[in-house]
C-alpha distance (Angstrom), angle and dihedral (degrees) to the residues before:
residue distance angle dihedral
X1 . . .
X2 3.80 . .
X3 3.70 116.5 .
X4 4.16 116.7 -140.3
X5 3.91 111.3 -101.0
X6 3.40 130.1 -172.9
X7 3.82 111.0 -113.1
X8 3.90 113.8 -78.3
X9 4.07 96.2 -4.1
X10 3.82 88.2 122.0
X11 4.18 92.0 45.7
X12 3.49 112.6 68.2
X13 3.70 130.6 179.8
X14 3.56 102.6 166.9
X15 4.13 156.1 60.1
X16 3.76 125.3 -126.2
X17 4.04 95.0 -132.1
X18 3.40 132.6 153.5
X19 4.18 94.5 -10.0
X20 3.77 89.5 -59.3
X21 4.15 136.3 86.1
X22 4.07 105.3 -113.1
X23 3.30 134.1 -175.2
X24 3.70 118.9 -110.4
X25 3.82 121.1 -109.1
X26 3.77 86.7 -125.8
X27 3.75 142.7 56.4
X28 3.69 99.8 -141.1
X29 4.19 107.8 109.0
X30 4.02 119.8 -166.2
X31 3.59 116.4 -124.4
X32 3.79 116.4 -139.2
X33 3.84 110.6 -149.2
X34 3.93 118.2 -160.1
X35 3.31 102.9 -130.3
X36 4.16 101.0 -153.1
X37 3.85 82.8 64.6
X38 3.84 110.6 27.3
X39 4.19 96.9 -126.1
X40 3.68 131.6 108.4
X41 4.17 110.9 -113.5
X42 3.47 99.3 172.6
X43 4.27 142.4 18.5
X44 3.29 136.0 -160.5
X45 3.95 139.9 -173.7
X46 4.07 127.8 -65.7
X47 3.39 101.9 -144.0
X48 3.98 125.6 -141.2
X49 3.61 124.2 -135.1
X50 3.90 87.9 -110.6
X51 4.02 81.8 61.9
X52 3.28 83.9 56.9
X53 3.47 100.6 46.1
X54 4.44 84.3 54.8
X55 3.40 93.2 52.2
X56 4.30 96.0 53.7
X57 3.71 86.5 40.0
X58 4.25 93.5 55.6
X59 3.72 84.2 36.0
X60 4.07 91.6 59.0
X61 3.97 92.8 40.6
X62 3.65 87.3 66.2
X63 3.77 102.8 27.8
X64 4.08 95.2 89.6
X65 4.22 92.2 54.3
X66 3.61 90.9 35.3
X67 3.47 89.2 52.7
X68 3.65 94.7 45.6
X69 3.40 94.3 53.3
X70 3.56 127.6 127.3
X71 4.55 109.1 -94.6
X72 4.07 80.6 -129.4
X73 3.22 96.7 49.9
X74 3.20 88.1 52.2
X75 3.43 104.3 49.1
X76 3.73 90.8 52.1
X77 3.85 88.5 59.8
X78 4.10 89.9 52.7
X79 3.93 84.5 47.5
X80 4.01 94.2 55.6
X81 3.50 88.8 41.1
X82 3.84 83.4 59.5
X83 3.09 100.5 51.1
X84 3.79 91.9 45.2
X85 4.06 83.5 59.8
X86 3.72 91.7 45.9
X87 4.02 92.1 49.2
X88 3.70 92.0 64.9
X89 3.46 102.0 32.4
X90 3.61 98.5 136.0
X91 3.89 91.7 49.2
X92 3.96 93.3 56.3
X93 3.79 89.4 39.5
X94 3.97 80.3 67.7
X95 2.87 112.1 35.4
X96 4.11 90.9 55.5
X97 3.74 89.8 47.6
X98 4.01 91.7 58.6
X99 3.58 86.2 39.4
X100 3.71 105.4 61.5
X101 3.99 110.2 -15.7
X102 3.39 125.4 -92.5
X103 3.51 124.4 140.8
X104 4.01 113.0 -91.9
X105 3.71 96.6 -122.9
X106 3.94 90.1 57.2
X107 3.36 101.2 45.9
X108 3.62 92.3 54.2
X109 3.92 76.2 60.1
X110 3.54 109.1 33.1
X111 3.97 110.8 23.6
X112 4.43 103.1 34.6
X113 3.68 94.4 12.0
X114 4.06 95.8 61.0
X115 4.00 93.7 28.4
X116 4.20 82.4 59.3
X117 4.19 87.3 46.0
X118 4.03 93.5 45.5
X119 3.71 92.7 61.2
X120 4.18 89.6 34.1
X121 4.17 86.8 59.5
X122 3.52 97.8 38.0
X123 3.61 84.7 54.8
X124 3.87 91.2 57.4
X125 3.96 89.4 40.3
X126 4.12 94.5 60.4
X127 3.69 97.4 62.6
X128 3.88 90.8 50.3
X129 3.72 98.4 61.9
X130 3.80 125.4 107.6
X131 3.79 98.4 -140.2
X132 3.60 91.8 -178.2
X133 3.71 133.9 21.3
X134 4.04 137.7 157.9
X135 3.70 125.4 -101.5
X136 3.54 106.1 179.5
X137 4.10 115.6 -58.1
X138 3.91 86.1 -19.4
X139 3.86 123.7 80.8
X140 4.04 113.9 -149.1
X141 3.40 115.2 -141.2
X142 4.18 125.4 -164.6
X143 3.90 108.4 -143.2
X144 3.73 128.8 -178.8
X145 3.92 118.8 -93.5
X146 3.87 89.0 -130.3
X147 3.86 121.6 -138.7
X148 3.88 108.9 24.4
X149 3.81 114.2 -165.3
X150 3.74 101.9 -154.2
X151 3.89 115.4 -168.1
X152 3.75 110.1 -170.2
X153 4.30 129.0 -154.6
X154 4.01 130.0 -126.6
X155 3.60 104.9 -120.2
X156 3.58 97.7 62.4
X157 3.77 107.4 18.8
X158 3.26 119.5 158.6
X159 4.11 89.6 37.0
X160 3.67 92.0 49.0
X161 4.09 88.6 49.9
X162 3.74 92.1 48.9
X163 3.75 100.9 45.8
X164 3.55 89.2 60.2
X165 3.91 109.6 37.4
X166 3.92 88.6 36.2
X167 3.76 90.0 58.5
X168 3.67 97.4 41.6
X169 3.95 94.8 46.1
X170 3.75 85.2 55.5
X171 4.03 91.2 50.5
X172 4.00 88.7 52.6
X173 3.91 99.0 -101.4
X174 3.29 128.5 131.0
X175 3.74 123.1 -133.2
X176 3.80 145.6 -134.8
X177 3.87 112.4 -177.8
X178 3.55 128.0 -172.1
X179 3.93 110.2 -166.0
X180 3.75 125.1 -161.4
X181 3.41 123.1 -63.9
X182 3.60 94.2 -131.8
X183 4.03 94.0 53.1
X184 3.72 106.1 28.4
X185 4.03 97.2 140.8
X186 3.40 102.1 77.7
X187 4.03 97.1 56.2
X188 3.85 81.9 50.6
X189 3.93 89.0 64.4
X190 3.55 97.4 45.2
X191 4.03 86.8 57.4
X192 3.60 89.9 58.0
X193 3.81 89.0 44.3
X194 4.01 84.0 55.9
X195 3.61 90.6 45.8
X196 3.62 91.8 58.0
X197 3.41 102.9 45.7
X198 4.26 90.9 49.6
X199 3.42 101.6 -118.8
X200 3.98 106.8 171.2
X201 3.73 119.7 -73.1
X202 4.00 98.3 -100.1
X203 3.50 107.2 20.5
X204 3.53 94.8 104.1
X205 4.10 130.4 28.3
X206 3.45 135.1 175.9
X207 3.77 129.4 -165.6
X208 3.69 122.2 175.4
X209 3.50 119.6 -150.8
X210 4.09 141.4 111.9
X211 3.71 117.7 -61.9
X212 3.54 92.2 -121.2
X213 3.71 93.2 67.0
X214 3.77 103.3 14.0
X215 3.66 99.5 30.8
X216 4.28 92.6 45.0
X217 4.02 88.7 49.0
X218 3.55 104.2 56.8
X219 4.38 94.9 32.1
X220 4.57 82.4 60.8
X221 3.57 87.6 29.2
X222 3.95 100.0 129.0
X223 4.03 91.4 -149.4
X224 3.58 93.4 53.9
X225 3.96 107.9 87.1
X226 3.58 93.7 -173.6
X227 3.68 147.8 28.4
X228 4.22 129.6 -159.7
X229 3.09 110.0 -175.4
X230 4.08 132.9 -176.2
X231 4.23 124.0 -166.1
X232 3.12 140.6 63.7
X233 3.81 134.8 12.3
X234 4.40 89.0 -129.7
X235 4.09 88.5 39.9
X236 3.79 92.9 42.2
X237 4.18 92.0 50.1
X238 4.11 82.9 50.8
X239 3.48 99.0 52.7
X240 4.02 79.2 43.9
X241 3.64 95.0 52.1
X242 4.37 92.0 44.8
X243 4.05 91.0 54.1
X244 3.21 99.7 40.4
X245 4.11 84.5 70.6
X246 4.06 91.1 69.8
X247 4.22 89.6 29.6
X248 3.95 92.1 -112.8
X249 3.70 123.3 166.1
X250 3.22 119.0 -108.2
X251 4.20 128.7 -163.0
X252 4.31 106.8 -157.3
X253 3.83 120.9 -169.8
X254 4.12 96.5 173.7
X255 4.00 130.7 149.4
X256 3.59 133.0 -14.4
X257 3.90 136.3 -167.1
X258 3.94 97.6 -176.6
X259 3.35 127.1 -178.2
X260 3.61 131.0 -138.9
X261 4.28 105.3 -150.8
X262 3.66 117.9 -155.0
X263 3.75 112.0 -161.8
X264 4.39 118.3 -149.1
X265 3.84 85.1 -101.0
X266 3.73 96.6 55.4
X267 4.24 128.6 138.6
X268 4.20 88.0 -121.8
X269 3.82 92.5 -177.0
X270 4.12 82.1 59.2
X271 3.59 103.5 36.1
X272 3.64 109.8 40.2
X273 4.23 84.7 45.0
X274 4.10 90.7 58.0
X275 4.11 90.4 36.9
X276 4.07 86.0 56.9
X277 3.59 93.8 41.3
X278 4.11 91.7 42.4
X279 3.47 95.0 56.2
X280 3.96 97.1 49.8
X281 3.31 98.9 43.5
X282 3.69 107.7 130.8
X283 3.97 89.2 5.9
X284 4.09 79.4 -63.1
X285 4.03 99.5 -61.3
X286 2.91 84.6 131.8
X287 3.91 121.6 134.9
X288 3.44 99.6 -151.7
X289 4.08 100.6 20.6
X290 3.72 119.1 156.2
X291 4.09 89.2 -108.9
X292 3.85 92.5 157.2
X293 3.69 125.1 58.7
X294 3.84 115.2 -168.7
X295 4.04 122.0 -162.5
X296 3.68 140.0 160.6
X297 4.16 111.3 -94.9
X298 3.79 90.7 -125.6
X299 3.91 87.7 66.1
X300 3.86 95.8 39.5
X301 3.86 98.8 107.9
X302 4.26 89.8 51.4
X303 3.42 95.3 52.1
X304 3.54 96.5 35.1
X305 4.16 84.1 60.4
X306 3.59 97.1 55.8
X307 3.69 95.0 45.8
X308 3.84 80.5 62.6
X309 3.67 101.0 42.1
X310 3.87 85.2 46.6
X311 4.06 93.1 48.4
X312 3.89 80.0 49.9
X313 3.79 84.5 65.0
X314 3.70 110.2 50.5
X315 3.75 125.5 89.0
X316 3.27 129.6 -156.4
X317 3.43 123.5 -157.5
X318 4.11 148.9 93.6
X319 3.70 109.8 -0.7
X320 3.87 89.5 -137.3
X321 3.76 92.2 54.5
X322 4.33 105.4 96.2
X323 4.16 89.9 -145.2
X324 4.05 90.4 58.3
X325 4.03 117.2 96.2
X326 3.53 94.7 167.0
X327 4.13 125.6 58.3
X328 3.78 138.1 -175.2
X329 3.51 126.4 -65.2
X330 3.67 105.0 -100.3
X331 4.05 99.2 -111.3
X332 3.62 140.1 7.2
X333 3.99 90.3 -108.4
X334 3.78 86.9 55.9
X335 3.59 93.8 53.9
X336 3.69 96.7 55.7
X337 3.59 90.0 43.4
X338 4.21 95.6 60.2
X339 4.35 86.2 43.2
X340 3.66 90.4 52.9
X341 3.63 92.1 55.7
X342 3.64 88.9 43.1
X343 3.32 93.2 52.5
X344 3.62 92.6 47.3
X345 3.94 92.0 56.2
X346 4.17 93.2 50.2
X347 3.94 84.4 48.1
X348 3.95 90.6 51.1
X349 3.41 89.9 56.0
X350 4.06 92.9 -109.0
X351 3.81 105.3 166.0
X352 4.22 104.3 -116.3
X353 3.60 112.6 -139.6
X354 4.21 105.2 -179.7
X355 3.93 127.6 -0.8
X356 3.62 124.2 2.3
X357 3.43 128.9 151.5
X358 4.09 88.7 -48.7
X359 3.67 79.7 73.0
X360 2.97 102.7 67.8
X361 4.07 106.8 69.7
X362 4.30 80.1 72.8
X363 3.54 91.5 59.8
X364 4.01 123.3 98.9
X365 3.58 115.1 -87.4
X366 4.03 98.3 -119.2
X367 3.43 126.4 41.1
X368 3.58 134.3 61.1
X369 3.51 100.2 -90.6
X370 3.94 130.2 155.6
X371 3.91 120.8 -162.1
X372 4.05 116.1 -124.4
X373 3.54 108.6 -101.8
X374 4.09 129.4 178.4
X375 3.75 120.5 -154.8
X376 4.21 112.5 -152.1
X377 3.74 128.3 -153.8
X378 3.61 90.9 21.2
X379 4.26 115.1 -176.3
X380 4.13 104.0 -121.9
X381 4.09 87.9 -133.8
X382 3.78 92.5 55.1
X383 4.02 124.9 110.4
X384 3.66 90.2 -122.1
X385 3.97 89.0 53.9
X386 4.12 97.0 43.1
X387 3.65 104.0 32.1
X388 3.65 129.0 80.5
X389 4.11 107.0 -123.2
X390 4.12 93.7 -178.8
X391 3.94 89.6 -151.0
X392 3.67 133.5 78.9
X393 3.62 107.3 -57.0
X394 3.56 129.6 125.2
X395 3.75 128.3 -174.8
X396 3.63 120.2 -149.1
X397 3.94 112.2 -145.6
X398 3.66 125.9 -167.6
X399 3.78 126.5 -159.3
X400 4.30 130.1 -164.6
X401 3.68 95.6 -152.7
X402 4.04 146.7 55.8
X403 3.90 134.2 -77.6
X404 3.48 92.0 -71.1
X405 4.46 89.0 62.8
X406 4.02 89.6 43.6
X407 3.49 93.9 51.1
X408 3.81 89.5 45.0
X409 3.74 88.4 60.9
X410 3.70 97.4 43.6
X411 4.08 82.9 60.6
X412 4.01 93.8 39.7
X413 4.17 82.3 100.8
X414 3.56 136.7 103.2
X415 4.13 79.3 -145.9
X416 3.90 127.8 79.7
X417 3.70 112.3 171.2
X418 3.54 110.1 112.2
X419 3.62 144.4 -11.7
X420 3.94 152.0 148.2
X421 3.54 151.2 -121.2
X422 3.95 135.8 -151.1
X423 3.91 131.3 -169.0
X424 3.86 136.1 125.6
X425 3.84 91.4 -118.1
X426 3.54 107.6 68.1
X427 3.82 90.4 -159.7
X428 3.69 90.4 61.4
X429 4.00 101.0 52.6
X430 3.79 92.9 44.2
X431 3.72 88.4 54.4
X432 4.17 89.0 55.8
X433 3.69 89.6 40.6
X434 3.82 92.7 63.3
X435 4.42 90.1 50.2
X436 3.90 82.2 51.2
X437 3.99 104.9 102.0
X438 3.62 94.9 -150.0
X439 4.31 133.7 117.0
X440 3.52 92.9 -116.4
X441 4.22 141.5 5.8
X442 3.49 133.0 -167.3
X443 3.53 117.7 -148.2
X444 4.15 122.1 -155.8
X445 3.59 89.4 -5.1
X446 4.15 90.0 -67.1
X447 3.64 124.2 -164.1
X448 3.92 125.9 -85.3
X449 3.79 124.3 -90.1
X450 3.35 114.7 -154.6
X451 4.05 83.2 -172.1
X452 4.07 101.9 57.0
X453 3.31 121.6 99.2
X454 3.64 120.3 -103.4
X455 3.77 126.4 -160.5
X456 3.68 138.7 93.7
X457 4.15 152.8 -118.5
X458 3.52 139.4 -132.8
X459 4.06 106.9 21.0
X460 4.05 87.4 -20.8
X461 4.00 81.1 89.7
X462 4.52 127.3 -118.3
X463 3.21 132.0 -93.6
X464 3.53 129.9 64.7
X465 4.27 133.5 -107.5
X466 4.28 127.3 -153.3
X467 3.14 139.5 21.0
X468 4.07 124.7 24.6
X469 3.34 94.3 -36.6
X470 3.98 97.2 50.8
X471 4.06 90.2 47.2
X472 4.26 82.1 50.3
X473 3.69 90.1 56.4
X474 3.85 88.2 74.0
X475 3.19 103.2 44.3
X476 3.81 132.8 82.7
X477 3.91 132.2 -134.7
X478 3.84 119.1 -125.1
X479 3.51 126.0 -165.6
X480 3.94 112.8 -157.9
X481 3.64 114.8 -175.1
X482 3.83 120.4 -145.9
């Protein structure tokens, strides 16, 4: 099935720098390969370091006004933005799905629906802010960073893109954004959507291109002040490694391996049914996917029977097709990677509960799909247990003793971005969430906030996205003393 595109969104000639569409310095063009069918639809520029080098200087010219800009005004620029996102909705929706996978349906949800909502809530955040306040004799003052280079992942794109530039917008920066080579569209429509709306020549660039060459030449760019970047754990310690030659600040959100802790009092119906669908959300790219359930032994053989029953459920097929909950892998190389670790498991001797690589002769002949598939009884020290497999892989973990052992497990990681916690006495499961070392933990499956921080420690990455505390990250604290 072939989704409805407006006319040339998926060919693209041109950056977004400086308020105007410009030719690359190069001739080299991305191609962007659907990955439920295995064929480029669309291209888009590979941007030169001398692109780069454009967009920083367009995003200094306007960095002072921007910057002295009025937090309403500002906020009523994030809120056409949003409503720019919301307008074409269905187009974005689309256009992510042939992009990198995900069912339609969700990424009307999950890849426009909370780009449009990141810009709508930092929009409500800006005006909240005490820019200045007293301490004594001295009066602090909150200035923007500057020049933020943001450099944006695949799974979630547009997200991603917006929870960054949205945040730093609203703190008076001014942006240049490189998105991922293998999804570069989408960033391309929210330029025009800036364009339309009149935001400030300058405030926000974007220029396509590989991270090698794109990505390298904005992080040791010396007019960039800052860099926030989201990927990989190895990618993230690189773009560490390059700014830390011109001391630049740097905001990581890498890898996870969370762990989703079932205490002996737990709902199972509920909690085993949002494990499942937490770790294949997004065919499990999913930074900070549920990818390890943890349960007492004694309750092993009930949950193991609803995984299965729930495995039963899923389908996996065309994005576009309104039955399918579970889409390709976003590229060939990711494919390979999730059966290797598969692979890995059966030749450990890890006992496979659903899917595997038996799976896989139901699957659709084209497209780089991977079948969900649930290893049981899983060893805590194992690879499959302590390394992040960004696919749809869950591994079942059993424990002997009390909270004190499940929570132990949940923190036997070298992760700490997300995680969750599951018991009929509310009281109880917040007291293991706080011993969980992890950025963030949802407790009894609780509600979204589009305000909370989100972000990790240890090799999850530092620094902190959304809400008050994400727009804080790019600011800086100045002491005047009177």
């Amino acid at each position: 099935m072939e989704p409805e595109t407006r006319a040339g969104i998926a060919e693209r000639d041109l950056l977004y720098i400086g308020g105007a569409w410009v030719e690359s310095t190069g001739d080299e063009r991305l191609a962007v390969v659907d990955p439920a069918h295995e064929k480029a639809f669309g291209h888009a520029p590979a941007g030169t370091a001398s692109d780069v080098d454009r967009a920083v200087r367009a995003a200094r010219e306007a960095s002072a006004s921007w910057a002295a800009t009025d937090p309403a005004a500002r906020a009523d620029a994030l809120s056409a933005i949003a409503d720019g996102i919301e307008r074409r909705v269905e187009e974005i929706a689309a256009l992510i799905t042939r992009e990198m996978g995900m069912p339609l349906a969700q990424s009307r949800m999950f890849q426009a629906g909370l780009a449009a909502l990141d810009f709508r809530t930092a929009a409500g955040v800006v005006t909240t802010i005490d820019w200045e306040e007293p301490l004594g004799s001295s009066l602090l003052v909150r200035d923007p960073v500057g020049v933020v280079g943001c450099i944006t992942p695949w799974n979630y794109p547009l997200h991603q893109l917006a929870a960054k530039a949205a945040s730093a917008l609203a703190a008076g920066c001014t942006v240049v954004i490189k998105p991922s080579e293998l999804t570069p569209l989408d960033a391309l429509v929210l330029a025009e959507i800036c364009e339309e709306t009149g935001l400030p020549a300058g405030v926000l660039n974007i220029v396509t291109g590989t991270g090698t060459t794109v990505g390298e030449a904005l992080v040791t760019h010396p007019g960039v002040d800052m860099i926030s970047f989201t990927g990989s754990t190895r990618a993230g310690a690189r773009v560490q490694e390059l700014a830390a030659q011109r001391v630049k600040p740097v905001a990581l959100e890498l890898g996870g391996k969370s762990a989703s802790v079932l205490l002996d009092d737990a709902d199972l119906d509920a909690a085993v049914t949002a494990g499942v669908q937490g770790c294949f959300i997004n065919s499990g790219q999913t930074c900070n996917a549920l990818t390890r359930l943890v349960v007492p032994r004694r309750l092993l053989d009930e949950v193991e029977q609803r995984i299965v029953a729930l495995v039963d459920e899923v389908k996996v097929g065309d994005p576009f097709d309104p039955g399918t909950t579970l889409g390709p892998l976003t590229s060939s190389a990711q494919r390979d990677r999730v059966a290797g670790f598969v692979d890995g498991a059966l030749d450990a001797g890890t006992r496979l509960l659903a899917g595997g690589p038996q799976a896989a002769s139901g699957l659709p002949k084209a497209g780089f799909y991977a079948p969900p598939t649930v290893f049981t009884d899983v060893a805590p020290d194992s690879t499959l247990a302590q390394e992040e497999v960004f696919g749809p892989v869950l591994a079942v973990i059993p424990y002997d003793g009390g909270d004190e052992d499940a929570v132990a497990l949940a923190n036997d990681s070298d992760y700490g971005l997300s995680g969750a916690v599951w018991s009929a006495d509310p009281d109880r499961a917040l007291a293991s969430a706080r011993r969980i070392r992890t950025g963030q933990v949802s407790v009894n499956n609780a509600a979204y906030n589009p305000l909370a921080p989100f972000g990790g420690v240890k090799r999850s990455g530092h620094g902190r996205e959304l809400g008050p505390h994400g727009l804080m990250e790019f600011t800086t604290l100045k002491a005047i003393q009177r």
